[in-house]
GUDO-111556 format. One line per 5 residues: number of its first residue (from 1); their letters; for each residue x, z, y of N, C-alpha, C. Coordinates in steps of 0.02 Angstrom, whole numbers, plus 32768, in hexadecimal, padded with zeros to 4 digits. Each point is the difference from the previous one (the first is absolute). Layout:
<atoms>
NUM = A = X,Z,Y,X,Z,Y,X,Z,Y ~ ...;
</atoms>
This chain:
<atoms>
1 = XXXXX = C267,5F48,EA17,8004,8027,803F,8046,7FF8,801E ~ 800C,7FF0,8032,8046,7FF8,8029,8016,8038,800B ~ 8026,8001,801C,802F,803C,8019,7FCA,801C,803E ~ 7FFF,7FE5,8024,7FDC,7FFA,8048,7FC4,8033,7FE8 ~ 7FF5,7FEF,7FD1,7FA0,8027,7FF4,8005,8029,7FF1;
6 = XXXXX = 804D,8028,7FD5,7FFE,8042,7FDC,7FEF,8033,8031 ~ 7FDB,801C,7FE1,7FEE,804A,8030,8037,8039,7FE6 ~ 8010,8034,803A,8038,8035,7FF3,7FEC,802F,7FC9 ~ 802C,801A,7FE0,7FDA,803D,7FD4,7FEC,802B,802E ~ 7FC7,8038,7FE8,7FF9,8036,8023,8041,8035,7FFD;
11 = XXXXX = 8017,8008,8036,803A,8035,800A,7FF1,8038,8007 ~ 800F,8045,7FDC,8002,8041,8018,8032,8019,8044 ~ 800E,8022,8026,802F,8007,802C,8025,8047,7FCF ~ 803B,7FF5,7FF5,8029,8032,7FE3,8008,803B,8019 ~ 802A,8049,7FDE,7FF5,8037,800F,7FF0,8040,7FF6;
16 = XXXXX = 7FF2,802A,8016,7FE3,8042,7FEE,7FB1,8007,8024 ~ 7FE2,8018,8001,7FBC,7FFA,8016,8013,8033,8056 ~ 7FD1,7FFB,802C,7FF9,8034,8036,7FC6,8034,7FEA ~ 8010,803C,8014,7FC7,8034,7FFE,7FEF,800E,8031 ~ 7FAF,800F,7FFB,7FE0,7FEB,8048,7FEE,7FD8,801B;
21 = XXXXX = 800D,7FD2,7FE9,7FF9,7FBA,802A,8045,7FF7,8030 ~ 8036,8022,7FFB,803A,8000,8027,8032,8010,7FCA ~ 8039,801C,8033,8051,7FE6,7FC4,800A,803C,7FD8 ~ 7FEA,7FE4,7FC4,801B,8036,7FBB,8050,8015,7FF6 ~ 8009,8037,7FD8,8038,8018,8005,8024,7FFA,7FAF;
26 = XXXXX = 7FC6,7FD3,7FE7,8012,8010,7FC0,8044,7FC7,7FE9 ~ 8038,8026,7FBD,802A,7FC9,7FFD,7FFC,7FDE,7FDB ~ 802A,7FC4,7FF9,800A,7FC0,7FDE,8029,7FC5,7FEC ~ 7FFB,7FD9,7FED,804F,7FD7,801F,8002,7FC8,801E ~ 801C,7FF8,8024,8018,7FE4,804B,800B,7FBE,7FFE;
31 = XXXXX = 7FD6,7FD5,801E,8012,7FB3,7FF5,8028,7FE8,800C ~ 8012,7FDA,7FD7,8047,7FDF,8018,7FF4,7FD7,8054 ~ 8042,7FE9,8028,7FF7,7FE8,802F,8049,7FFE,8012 ~ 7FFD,7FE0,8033,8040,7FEB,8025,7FFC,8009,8036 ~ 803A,8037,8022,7FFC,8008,8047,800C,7FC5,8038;
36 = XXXXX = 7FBF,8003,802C,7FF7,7FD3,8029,804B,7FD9,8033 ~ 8029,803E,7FF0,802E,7FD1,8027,8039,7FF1,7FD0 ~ 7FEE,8002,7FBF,802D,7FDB,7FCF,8021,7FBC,8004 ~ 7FDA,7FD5,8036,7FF1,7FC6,7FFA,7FF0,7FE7,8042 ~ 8012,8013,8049,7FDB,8000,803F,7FFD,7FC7,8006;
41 = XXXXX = 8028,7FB6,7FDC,7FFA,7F9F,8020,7FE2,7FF5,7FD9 ~ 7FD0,8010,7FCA,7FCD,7FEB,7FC6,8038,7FE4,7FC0 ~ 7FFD,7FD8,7FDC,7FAC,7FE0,8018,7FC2,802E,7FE1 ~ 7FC0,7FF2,801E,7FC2,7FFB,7FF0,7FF4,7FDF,7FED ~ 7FC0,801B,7FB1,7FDE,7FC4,7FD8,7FC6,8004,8018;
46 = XXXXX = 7FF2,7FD2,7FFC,7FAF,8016,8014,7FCD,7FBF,7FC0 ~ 7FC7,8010,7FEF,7FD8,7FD3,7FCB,7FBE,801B,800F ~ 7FD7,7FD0,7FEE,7FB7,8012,7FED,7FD9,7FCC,803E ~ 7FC5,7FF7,8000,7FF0,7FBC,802A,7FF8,803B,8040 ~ 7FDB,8038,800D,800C,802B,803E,8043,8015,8031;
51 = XXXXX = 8011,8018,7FBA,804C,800A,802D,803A,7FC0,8033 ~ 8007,7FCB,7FCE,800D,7FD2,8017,7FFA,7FD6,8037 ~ 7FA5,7FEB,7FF4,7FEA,7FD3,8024,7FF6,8030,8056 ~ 7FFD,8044,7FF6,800B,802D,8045,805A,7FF4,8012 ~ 8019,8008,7FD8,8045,7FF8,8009,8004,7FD2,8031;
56 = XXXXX = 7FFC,7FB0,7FF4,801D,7FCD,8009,7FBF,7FE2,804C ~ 7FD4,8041,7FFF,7FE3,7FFB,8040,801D,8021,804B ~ 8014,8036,7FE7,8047,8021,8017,802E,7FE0,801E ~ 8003,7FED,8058,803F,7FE1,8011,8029,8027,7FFC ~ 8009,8043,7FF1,8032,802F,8017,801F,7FFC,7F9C;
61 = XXXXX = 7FF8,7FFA,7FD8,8013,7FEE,7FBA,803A,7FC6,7FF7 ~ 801F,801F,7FF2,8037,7FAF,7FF6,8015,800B,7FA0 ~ 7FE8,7F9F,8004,8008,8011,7FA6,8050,7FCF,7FED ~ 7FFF,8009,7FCB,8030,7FF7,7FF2,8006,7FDB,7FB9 ~ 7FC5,7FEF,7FE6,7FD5,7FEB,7FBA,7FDC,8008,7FFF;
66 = XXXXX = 7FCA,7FD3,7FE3,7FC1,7FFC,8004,7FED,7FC9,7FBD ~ 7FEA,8018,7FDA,7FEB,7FF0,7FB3,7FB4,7FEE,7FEE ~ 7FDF,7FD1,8007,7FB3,800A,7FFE,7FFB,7FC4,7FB9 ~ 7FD4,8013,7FD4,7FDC,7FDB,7FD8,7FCB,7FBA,8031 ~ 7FEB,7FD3,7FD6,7FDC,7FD8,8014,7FD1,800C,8019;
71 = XXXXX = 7FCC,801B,7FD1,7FC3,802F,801A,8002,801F,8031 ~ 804A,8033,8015,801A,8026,802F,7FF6,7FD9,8054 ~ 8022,7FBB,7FFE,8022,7FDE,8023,7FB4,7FE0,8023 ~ 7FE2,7FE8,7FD9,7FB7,7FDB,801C,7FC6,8034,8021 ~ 801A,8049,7FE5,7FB2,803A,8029,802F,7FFC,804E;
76 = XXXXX = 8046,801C,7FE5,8015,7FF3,8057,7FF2,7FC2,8031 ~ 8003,7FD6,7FE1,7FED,7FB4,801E,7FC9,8012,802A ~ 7FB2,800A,7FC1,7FB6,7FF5,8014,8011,8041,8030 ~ 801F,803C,7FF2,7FDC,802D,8036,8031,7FF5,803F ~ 8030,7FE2,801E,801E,7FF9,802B,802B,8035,8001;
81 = XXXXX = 8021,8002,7FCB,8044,8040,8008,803C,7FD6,7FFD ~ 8014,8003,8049,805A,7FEB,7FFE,8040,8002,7FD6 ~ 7FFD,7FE3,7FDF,8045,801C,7FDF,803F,801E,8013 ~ 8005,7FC3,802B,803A,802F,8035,805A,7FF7,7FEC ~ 8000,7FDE,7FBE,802B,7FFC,7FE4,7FF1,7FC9,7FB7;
86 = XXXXX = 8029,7FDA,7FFB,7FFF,7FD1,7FC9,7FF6,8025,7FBE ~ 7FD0,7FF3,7FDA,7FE4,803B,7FB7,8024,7FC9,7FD7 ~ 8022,8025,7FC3,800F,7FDC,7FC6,7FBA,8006,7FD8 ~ 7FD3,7FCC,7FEB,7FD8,7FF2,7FE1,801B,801E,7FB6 ~ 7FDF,803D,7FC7,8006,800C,7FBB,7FCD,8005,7FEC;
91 = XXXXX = 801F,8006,7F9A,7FC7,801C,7FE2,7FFF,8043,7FF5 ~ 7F9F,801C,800C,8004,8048,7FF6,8027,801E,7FDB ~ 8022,7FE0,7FC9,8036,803D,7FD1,803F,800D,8025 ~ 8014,7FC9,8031,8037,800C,800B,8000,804B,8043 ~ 7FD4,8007,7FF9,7FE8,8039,8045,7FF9,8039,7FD8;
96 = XXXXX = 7FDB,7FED,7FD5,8011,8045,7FCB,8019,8023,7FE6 ~ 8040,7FD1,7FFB,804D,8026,7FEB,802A,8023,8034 ~ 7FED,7FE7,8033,8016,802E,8030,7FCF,8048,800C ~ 7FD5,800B,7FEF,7FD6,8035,8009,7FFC,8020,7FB7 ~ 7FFC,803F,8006,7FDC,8022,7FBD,7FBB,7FF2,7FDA;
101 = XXXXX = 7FFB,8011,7FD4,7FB1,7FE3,7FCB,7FDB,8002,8025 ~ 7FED,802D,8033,7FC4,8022,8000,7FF1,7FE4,8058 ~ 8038,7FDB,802C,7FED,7FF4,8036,7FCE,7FBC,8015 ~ 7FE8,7FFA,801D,7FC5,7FD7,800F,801C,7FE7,8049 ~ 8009,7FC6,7FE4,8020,7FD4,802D,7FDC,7FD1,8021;
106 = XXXXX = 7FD1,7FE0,7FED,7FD2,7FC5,8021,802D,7FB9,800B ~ 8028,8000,7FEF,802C,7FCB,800D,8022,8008,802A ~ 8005,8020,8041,803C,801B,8031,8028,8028,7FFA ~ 803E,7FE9,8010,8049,802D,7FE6,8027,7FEB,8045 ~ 800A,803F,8028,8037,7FF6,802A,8026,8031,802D;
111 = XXXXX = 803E,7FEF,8007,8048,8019,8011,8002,801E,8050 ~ 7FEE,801D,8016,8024,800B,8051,8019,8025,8007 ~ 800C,801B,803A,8030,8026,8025,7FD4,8031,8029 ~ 8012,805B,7FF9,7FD3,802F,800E,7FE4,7FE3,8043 ~ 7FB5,8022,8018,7FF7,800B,803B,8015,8037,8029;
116 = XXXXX = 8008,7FD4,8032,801D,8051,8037,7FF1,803F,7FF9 ~ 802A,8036,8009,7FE4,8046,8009,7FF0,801E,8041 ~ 7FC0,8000,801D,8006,801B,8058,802A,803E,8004 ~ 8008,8016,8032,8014,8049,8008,7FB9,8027,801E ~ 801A,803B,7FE5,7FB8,802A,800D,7FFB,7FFB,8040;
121 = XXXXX = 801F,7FF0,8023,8011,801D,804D,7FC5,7FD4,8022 ~ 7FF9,7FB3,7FD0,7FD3,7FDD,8024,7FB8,8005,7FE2 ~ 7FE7,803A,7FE4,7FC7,7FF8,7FF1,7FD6,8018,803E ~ 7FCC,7FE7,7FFF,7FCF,8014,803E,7FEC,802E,7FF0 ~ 7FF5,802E,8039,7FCB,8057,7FDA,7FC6,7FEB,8005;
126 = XXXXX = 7FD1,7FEA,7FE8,7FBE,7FEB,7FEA,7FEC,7FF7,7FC6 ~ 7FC1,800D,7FEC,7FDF,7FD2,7FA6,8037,804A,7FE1 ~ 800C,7FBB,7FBC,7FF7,8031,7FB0,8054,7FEF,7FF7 ~ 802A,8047,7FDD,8028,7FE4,7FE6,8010,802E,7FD1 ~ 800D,7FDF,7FBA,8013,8024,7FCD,8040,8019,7FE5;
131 = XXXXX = 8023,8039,7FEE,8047,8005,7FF0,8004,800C,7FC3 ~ 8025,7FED,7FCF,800C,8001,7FCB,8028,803E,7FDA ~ 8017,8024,7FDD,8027,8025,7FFB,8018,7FF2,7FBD ~ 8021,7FE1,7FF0,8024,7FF4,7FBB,7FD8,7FE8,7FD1 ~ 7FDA,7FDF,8011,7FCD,7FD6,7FC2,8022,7FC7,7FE2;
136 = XXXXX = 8008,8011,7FBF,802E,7FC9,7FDB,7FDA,7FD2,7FE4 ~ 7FDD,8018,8008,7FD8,7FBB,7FBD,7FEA,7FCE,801F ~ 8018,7FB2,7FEC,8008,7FCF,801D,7F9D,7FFA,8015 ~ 7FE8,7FFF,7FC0,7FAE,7FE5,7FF9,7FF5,801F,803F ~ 8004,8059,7FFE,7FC3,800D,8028,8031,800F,8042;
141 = XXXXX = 803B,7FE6,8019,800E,7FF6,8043,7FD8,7FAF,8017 ~ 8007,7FE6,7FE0,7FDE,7F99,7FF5,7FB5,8011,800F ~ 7FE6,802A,7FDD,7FA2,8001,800C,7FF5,8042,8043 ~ 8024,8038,800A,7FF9,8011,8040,8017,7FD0,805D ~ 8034,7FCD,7FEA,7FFD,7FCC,802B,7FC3,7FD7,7FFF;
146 = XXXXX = 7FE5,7FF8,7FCE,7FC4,7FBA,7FFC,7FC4,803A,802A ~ 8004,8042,7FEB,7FCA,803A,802A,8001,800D,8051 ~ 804C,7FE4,800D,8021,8019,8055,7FDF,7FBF,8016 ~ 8007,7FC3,7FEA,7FF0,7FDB,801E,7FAD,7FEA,7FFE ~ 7FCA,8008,7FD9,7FC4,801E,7FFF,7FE8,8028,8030;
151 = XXXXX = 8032,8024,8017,7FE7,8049,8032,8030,7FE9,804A ~ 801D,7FC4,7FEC,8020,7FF6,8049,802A,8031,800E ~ 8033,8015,7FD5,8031,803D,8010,8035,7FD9,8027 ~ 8016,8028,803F,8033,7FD9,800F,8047,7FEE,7FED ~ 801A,8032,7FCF,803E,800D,7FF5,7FEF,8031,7FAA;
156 = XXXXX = 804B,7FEE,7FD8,7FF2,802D,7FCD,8052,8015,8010 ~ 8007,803E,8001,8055,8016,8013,8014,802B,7FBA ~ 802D,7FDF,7FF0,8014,8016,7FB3,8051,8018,7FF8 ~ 802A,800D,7FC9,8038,801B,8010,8037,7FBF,7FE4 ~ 8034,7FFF,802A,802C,7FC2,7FC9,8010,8010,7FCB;
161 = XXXXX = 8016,803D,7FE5,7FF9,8023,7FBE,7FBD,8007,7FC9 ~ 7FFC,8015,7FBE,7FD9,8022,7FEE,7FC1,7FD5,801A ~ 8003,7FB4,7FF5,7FAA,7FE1,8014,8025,7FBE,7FF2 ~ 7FBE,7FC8,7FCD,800F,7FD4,7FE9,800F,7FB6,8032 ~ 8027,7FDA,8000,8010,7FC8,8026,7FBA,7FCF,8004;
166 = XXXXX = 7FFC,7FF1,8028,7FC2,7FCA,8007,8009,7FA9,7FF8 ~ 7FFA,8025,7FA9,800A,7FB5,7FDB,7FF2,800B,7FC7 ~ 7FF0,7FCB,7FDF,7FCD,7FF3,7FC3,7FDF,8039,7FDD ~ 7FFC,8021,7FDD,7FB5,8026,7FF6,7FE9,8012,802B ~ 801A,8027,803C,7FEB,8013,8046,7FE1,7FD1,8013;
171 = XXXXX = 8016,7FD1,8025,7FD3,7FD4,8015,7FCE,7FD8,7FF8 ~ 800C,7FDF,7FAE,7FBF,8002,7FDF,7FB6,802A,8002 ~ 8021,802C,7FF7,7FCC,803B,800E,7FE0,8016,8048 ~ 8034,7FE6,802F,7FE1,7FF4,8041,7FEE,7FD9,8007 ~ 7FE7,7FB1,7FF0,7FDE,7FCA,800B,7FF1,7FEF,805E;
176 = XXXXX = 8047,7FEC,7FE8,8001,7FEC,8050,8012,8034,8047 ~ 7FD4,8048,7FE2,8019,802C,8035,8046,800B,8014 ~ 8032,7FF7,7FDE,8042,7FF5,8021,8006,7FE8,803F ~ 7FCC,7FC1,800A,8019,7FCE,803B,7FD1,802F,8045 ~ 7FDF,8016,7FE5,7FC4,801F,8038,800A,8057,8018;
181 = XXXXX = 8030,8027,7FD6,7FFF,8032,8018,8064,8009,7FF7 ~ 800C,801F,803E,8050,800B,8008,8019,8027,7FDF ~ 803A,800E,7FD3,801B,803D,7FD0,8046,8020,8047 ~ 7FFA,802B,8001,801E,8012,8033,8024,803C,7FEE ~ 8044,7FFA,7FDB,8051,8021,7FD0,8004,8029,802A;
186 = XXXXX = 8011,8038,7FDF,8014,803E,8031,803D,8020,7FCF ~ 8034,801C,801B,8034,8029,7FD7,7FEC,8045,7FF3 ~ 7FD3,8014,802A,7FE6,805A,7FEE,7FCF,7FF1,8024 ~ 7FD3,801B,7FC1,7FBA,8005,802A,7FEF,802A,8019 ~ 8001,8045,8010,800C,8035,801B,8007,7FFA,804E;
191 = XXXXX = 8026,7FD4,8000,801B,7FED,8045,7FD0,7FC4,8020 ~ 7FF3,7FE3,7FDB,7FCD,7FCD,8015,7FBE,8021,7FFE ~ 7FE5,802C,7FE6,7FC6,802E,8003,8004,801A,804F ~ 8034,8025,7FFD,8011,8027,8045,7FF9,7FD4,8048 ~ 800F,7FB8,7FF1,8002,7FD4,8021,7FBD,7FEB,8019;
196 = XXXXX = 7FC1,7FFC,7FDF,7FD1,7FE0,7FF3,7FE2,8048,8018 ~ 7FF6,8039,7FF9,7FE4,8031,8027,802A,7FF8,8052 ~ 802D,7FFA,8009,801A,8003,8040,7FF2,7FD0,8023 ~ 7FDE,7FC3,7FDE,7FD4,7FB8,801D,7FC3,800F,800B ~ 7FE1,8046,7FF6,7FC8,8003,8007,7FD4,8000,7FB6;
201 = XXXXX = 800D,7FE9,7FE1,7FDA,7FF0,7FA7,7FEA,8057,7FDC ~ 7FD2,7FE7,8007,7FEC,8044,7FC5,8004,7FE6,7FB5 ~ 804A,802F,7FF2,8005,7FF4,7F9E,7FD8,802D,7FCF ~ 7FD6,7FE7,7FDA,7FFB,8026,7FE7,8019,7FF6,7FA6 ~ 8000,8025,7FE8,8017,7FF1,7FB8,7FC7,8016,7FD8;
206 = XXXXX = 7FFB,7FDD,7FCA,7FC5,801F,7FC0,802D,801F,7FCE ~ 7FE3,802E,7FEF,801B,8019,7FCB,7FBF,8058,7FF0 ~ 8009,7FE7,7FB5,7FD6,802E,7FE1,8000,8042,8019 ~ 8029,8003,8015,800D,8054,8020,7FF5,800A,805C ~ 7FD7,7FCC,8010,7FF3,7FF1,8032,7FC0,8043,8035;
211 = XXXXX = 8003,801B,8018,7FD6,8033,8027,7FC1,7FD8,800B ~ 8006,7FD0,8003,7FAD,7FE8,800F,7FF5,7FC7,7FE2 ~ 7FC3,7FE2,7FF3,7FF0,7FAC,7FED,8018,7FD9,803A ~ 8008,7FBB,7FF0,8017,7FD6,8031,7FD1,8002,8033 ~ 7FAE,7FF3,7FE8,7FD3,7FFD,8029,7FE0,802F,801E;
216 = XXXXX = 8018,803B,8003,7FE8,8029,8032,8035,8026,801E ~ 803D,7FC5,801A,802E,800A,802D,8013,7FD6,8020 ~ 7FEF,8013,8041,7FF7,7FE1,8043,8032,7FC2,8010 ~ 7FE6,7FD3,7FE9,8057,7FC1,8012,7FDC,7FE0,8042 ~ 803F,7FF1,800C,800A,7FCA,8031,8026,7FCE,7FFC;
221 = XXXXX = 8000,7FD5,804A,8037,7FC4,7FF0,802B,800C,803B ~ 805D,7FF0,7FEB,7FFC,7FD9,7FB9,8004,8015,7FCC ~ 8006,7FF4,7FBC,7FE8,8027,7FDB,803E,7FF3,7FC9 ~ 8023,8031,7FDD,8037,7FFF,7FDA,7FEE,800A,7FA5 ~ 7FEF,7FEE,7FD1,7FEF,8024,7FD0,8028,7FF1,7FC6;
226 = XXXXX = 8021,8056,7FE6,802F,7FD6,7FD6,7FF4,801E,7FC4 ~ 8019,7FDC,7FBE,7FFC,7FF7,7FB3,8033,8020,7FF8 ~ 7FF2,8037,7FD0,8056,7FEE,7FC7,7FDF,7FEE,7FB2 ~ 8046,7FFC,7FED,7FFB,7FE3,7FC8,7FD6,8022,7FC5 ~ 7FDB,7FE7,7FC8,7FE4,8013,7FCC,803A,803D,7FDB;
231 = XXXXX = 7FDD,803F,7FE5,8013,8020,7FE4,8034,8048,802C ~ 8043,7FEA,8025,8006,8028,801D,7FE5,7FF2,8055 ~ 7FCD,7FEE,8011,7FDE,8006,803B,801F,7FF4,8042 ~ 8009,802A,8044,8038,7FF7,803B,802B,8033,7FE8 ~ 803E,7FF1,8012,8033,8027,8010,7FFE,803C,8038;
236 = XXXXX = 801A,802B,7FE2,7FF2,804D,8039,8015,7FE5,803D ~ 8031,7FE0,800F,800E,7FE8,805C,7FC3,7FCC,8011 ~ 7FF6,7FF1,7FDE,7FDA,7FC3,8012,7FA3,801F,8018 ~ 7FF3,8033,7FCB,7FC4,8035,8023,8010,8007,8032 ~ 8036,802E,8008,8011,8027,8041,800B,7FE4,8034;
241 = XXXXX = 800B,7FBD,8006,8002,7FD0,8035,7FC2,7FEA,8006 ~ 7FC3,7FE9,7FE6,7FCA,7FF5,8016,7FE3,8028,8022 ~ 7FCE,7FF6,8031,7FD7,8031,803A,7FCC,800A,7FDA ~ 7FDA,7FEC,7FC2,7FDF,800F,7FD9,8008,7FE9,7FC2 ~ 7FF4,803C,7FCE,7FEE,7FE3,7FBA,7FAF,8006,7FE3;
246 = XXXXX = 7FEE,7FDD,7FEA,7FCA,8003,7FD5,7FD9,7FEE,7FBA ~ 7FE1,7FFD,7FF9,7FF8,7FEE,7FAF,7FC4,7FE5,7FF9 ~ 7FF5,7FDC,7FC7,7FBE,7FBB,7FFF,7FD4,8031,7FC8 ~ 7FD1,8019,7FFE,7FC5,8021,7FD5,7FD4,7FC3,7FE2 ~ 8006,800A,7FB7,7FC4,7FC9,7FFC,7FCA,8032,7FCC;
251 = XXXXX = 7FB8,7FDB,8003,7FC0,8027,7FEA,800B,7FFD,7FB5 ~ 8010,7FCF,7FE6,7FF0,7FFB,7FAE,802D,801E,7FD1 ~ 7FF5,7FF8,7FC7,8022,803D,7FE4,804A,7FE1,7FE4 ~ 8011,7FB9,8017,8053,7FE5,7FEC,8001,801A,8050 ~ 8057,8030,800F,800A,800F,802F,8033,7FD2,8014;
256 = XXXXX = 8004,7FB8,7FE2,804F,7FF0,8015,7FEA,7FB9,8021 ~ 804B,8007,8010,7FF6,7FA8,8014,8033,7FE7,8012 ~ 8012,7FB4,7FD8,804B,7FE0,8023,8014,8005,8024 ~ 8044,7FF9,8020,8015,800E,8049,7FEE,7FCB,8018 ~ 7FFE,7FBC,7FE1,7FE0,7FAE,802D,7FB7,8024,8007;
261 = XXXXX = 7FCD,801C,7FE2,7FB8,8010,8012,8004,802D,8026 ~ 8020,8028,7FF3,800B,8045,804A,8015,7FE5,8049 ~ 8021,7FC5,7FFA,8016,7FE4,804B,7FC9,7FD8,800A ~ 7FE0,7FD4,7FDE,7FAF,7FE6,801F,7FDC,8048,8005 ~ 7FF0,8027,7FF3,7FD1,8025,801E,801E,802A,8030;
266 = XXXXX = 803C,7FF9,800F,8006,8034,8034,8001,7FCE,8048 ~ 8019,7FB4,7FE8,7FDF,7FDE,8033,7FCD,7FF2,8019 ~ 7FD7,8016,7FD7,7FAF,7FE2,8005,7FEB,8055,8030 ~ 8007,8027,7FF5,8007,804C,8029,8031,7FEB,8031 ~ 8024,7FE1,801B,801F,8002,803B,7FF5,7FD4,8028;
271 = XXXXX = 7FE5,7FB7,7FDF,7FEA,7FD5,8016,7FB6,8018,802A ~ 7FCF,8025,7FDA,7FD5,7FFD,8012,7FFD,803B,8036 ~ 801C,8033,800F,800E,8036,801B,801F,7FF1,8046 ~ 8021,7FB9,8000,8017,7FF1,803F,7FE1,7FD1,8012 ~ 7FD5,7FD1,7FEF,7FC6,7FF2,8011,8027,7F9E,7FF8;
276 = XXX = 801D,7FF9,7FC3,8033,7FC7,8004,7FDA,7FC9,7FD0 ~ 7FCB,8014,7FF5,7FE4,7FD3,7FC1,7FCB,7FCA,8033 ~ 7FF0,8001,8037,7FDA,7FD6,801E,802D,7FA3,800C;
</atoms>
């Protein structure tokens, strides 16, 4: 079996569980991560045949290395993916050592330089946009991007603090959604909340302690919906700045659910509520 053919392990998304189907309060300990503006000129790693081969489709991506196995080098060929940059041809081990045991590489390994950060200022008030509130964990910030871009979110607005850099486990885990949905740095989100109601956006926040279910409160577009993090949930300013809070009810008798599964279903309720799934 080549490199190329290995299939990923099945991944759990890390954490504390949500109650309710929304953000639990319960505690835990705190994933490691690196504040996003530790590092604002990269580089970014990026690996895996998704992430990559979206990468290097990306005119707005500038790389800076680009590492592909043989196997690697010939799927880009047959499927017409640009390189874009001269690849040092290796063998899969040597890709390996640059990555931990457990990452799943496909033969692509490569170096760039972050993508832009918009300013909120230019988001359009229309469609879906999600805000983040201190979600550290690389996995399930990586698989709620691969969800924004599924649901056609326009924007994910996150904090430069306290939220993981978008590069290697992150992005892995976003498979490609990096290139398709904008991360858009804010220094206080509070202020960018305030911002995004004064654009017109109805925010609302989930959280277990929420006055109503998501779905039997009246949204509109555009539509703001924000996460906090597993375990301690939103931050008290960060409620109090939303124009609504609410909370996700589910029927069966596990009341919880990842914060990456809580942001697909609250898209799939906002999506469908604004009538965005056609």
């Amino acid at each position: 079996m080549t490199n190329r053919d290995r299939k990923p392990p099945f991944r759990r998304g890390g954490g504390k569980p949500y109650v309710k189907g929304s953000l639990g309060r319960k505690s835990g300990p705190r994933p490691a991560f690196r504040a996003r503006d530790a590092s604002p000129d990269g580089p970014v790693i990026l690996y895996g045949w998704h992430t990559v081969s979206m990468a290097l489709a990306n005119p707005e991506r500038r790389f800076r290395k680009l590492l592909l196995t043989e196997n690697a080098a010939h799927r880009l060929a047959e499927e017409n993916v640009p390189t874009r940059i001269t690849p040092e041809i290796v063998r899969p081990n040597d890709i390996d050592r640059l990555l931990t045991a457990d990452a799943v590489h496909q033969g692509l390994y490569a170096v760039t330089d972050p993508l832009p950060s918009p300013d909120l200022e230019t988001l359009a008030p229309k469609g879906l946009v999600l805000v983040l509130d201190q979600i550290t964990d690389p996995h399930n910030v990586g698989a709620i991007l691969r969800s924004a871009a599924a649901f056609a979110v326009k924007a994910i607005v996150t904090t430069a603090r306290h939220s993981p850099e978008a590069t290697g486990v992150l992005a892995k885990a976003a498979s490609g959604a990096l290139e398709l949905v904008p991360l858009v740095t804010v220094q206080n989100l509070a202020r960018a909340l305030t911002a995004l109601n004064e654009r017109g956006f109805q925010t609302v926040g989930l959280d277990s302690e929420g006055s109503e279910d998501l779905s039997a409160i009246g949204l509109r577009e555009p539509l703001a919906l924000v996460l906090g993090a597993e375990g301690k949930g939103l931050r008290q300013l960060t409620r109090e700045t939303c124009s609504a809070v609410a909370r996700l009810d589910m029927p069966g008798e596990i009341k919880s659910l990842n914060v990456s599964n809580a942001a697909v279903l609250a898209l799939y309720i906002g999506a469908s509520r604004l009538d965005l799934m056609k």
